[in-house]
Every structure is written in C-alpha cells, then in structure tokens.
C-alpha positions in Angstrom: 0.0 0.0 0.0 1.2 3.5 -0.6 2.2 5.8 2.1 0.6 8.4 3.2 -2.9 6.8 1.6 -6.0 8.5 3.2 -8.3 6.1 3.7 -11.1 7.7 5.7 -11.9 11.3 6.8 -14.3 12.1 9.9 -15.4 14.0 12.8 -14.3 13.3 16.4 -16.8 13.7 19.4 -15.0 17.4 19.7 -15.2 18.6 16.8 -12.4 18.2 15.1 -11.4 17.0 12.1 -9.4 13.5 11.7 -8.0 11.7 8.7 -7.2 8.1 8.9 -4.2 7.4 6.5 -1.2 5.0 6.1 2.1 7.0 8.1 4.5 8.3 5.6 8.7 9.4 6.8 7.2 13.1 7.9 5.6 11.7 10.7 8.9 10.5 12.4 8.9 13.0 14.8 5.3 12.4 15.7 5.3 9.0 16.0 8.9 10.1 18.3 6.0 12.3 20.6 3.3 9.7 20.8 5.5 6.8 22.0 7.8 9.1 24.5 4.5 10.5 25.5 2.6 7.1 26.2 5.8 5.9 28.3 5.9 9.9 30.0 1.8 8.9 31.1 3.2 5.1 32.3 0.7 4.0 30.0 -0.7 0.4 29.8 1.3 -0.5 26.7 3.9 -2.9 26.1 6.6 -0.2 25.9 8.0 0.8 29.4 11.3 3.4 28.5 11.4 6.4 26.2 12.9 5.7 22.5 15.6 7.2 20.7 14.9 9.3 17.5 16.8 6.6 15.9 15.4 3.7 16.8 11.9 5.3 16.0 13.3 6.0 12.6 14.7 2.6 12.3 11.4 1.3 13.0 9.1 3.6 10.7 11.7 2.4 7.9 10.9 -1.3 8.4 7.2 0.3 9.0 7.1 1.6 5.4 8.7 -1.2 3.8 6.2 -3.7 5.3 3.4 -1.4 4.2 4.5 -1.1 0.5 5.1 -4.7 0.3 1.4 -5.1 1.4 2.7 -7.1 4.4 1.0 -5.5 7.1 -1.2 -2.6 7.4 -0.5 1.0 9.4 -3.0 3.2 9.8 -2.2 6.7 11.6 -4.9 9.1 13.1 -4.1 13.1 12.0 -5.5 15.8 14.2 -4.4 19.3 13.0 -1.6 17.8 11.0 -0.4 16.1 14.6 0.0 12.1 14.4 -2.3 11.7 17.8 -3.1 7.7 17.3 -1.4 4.8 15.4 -2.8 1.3 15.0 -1.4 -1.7 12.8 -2.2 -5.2 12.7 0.4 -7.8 11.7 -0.6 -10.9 9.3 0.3 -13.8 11.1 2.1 -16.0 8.8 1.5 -19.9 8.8 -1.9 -21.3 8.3 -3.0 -20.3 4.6 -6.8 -21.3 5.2 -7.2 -18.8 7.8 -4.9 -15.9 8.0 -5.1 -13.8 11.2 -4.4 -10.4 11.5 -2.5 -9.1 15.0 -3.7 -5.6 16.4 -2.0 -3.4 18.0 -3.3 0.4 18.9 -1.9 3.5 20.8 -4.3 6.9 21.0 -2.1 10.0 22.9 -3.8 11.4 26.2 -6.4 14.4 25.2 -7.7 12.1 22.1 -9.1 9.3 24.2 -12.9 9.0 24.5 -13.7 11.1 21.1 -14.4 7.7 18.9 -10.9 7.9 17.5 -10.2 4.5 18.4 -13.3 3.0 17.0 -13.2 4.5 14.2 -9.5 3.1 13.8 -10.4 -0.4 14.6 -13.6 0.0 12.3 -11.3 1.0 9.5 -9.1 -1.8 10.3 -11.4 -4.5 10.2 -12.4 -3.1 6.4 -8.7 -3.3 5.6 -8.6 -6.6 6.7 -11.3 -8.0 4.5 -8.5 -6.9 1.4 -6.0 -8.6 3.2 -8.1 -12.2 3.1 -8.1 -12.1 6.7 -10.6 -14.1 8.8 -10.1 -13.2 12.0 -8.5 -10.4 14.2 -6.8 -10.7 17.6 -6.0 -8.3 20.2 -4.2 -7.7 23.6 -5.1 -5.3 26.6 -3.7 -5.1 29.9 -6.8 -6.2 32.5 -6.1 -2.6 33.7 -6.9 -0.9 30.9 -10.6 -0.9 30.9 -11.1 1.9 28.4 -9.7 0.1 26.0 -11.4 -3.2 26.7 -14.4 -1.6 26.8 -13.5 -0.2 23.0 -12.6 -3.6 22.1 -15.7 -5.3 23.1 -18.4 -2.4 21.7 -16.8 -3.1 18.1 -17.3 -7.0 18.6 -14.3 -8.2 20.2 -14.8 -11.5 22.6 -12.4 -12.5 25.6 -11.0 -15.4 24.6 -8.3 -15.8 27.5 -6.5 -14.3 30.2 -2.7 -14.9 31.0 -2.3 -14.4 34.9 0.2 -11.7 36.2 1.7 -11.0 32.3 3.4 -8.3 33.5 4.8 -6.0 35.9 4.1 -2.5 36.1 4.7 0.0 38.9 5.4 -2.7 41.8 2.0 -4.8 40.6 1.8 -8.1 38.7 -1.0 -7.6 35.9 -3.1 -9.9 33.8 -3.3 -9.7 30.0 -6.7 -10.2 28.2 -6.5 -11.7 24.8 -9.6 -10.8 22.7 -10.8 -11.9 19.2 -13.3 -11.0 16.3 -14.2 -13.0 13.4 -13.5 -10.8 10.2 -17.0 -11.3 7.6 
C-alpha cells in the first residue's frame, strides 16, 4: 500500500477533524512524541522506556517497507496535521486457510474518549477484508478498561487471560487476549 494513503476522513466527538491514513517518513517525529509520550503517562502499553529518535526511525523504515510490500497494514490518526493515534495489525504468517491479523493500537492522552479508536479499529477490520483475513486478535492489559471496553463495543470477545503477564509500577497484571471474526 502507498504511504501516506488516506483512507477515511471524519469528525471526532469534539469537533475536530481527523483523517485516517497509512504513516508516511514526515511523521517520524510524531510518531517520536506519541510513543515518548505514552511511556511519560506510564501508559498500559507494552513499551515501558522512552525511544531514541533513531530507533523510532529505524522502525518507521521497516514500517514503510512492510506497508508497500502489502505485508502488514498502518494506519495513523491526524489531528491538525499532529499524528495523535497509530494502529497496525500484523498478518500472522503460517496457516494459509485462515490468516489472522494481529492488532495493536496507541491513542495519545487528550484524544481518548472522542471515537478515535473505533473508528480506527472500524477501519481496520475493512482493511482486513482486502487482506483475506478471517479473524482479528488483540491484547489489553486487565487494567486498561477503556480500551477493553472499545474492544468489546466493536465485537471483540475475551477469549483468555494470561495471569500476572506483566509488571508495572510494583503490581503483577493480567493480560486479556480478545478476538473477532472478520465477515
């Protein structure tokens, strides 16, 4: 897929305008914000320290190569010309009868709660249907209601729970694994 693709415009709960489009190399610093913000907020997200400005760009490289070779899918939210979400899911490779597609989702603080993210996931599940997938999998921390709650209102199921998955801030938390069956 080309980069920097819009893919869907709309209007958030505020107001404001958002377009839904695959990243391109201009949003390095952006991306460089969101992350480094997430970890600033000790976010539940997988990524605990801040990153470099190099290793963000030596991941939106191998970001942009997977998306032009139509190996995985990134979408990017755009407030104001300000990358303030980024979603992706991953093909898992392996069983050719039924391909499954991995999500993953950050939203920065101030965005939450304005239908960004289920307007991301919605647009996700659409890609999805062009990538043959059948079904979609995420993972939340069991702390991170808001987003479960996102997950399930778009048709996600809990399909298991891994006991004390992880360690944040002196507590031992679960993880929720969650599916939805692509149509």
């Amino acid at each position: 897929m080309k980069v920097g693709k819009i893919i869907r415009k709309f209007v958030a709960k505020d107001g404001r305008d958002v377009i839904l489009r695959t990243p391109r190399w201009e949003d390095l610093d952006d991306f460089l914000e969101l992350i480094n913000s997430l970890v600033d907020e000790k976010a539940d997200i997988y990524v605990t320290e801040k990153v470099s400005r190099e290793e963000e760009a030596k991941w939106l490289l191998e970001v942009i190569a997977h998306l032009e070779r139509d190996e995985d899918f990134f979408l990017a939210a755009e407030v104001g010309k300000q990358v303030v979400a980024l979603a992706e899911f991953k093909i898992k490779k392996g069983d050719k009868e039924h391909p499954v597609g991995a999500i993953g989702i950050i939203v920065k603080k101030g965005y939450r709660n304005l239908g960004i993210g289920t307007e991301i996931l919605k647009t996700l599940f659409e890609q999805a249907v062009f990538f043959g997938l059948r079904k979609m999998t995420i993972n939340a921390f069991a702390t991170n209601k808001r987003a479960i709650h996102v997950y399930k209102k778009v048709g996600f199921v809990e399909t298991g729970v891994i006991p004390e998955r992880h360690f944040r801030q002196g507590k031992l938390i679960d993880e929720i694994t969650m599916k939805k069956e692509i149509v």
